[in-house]
One Martini backbone bead per residue (centre of mass of N, CA, C, O) as a GRO file, in nm:
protein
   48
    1UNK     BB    1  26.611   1.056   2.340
    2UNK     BB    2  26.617   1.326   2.241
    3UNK     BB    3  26.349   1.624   2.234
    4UNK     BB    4  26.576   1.823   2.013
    5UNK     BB    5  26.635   1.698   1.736
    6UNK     BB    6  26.554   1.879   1.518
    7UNK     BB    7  26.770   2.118   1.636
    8UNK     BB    8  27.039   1.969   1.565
    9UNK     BB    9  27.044   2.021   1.234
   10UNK     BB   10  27.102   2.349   1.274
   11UNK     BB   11  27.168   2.646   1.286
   12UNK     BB   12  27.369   2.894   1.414
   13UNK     BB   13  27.414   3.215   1.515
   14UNK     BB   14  27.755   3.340   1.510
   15UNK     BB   15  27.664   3.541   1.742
   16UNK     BB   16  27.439   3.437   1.986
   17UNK     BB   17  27.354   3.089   1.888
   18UNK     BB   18  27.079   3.062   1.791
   19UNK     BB   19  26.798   2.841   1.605
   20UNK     BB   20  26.616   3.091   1.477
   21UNK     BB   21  26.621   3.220   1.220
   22UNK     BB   22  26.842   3.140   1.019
   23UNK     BB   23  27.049   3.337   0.759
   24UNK     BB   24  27.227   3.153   0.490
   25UNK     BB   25  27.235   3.342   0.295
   26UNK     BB   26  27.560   3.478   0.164
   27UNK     BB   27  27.717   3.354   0.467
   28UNK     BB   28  27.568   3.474   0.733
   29UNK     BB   29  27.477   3.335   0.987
   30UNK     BB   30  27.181   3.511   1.116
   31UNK     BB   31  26.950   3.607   1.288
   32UNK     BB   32  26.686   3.828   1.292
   33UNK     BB   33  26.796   4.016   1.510
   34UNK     BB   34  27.141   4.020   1.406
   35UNK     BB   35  27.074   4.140   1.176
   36UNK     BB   36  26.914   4.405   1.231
   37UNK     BB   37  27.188   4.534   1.388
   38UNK     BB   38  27.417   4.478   1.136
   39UNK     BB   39  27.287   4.601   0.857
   40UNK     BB   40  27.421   4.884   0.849
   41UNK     BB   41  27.718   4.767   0.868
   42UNK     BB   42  27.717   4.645   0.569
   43UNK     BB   43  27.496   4.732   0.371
   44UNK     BB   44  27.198   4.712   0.433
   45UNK     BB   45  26.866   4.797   0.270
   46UNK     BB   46  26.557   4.949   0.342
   47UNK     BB   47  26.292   4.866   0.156
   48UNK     BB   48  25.961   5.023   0.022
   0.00000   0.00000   0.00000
């Protein structure tokens, strides 16, 4: 039995591969880190 079971059905960031805080909502599928650095070439603006 493989250790990182619950790893398994994870979705995984398009972009670096990593399987941790991917944002999934709108067809994004990128992790925390590569939303953050792709965010202004989207055009997704952060509120104050």
């Amino acid at each position: 039995m493989p250790k990182n079971k619950k790893s398994e059905g994870k979705k995984k960031c398009e972009r670096c591969g990593s399987r941790g805080a991917v944002f999934q909502r709108y067809g994004l599928n990128l992790c925390r880190r590569c939303f953050r650095e792709m965010a202004p070439k989207m055009d997704f603006d952060k509120h104050e």
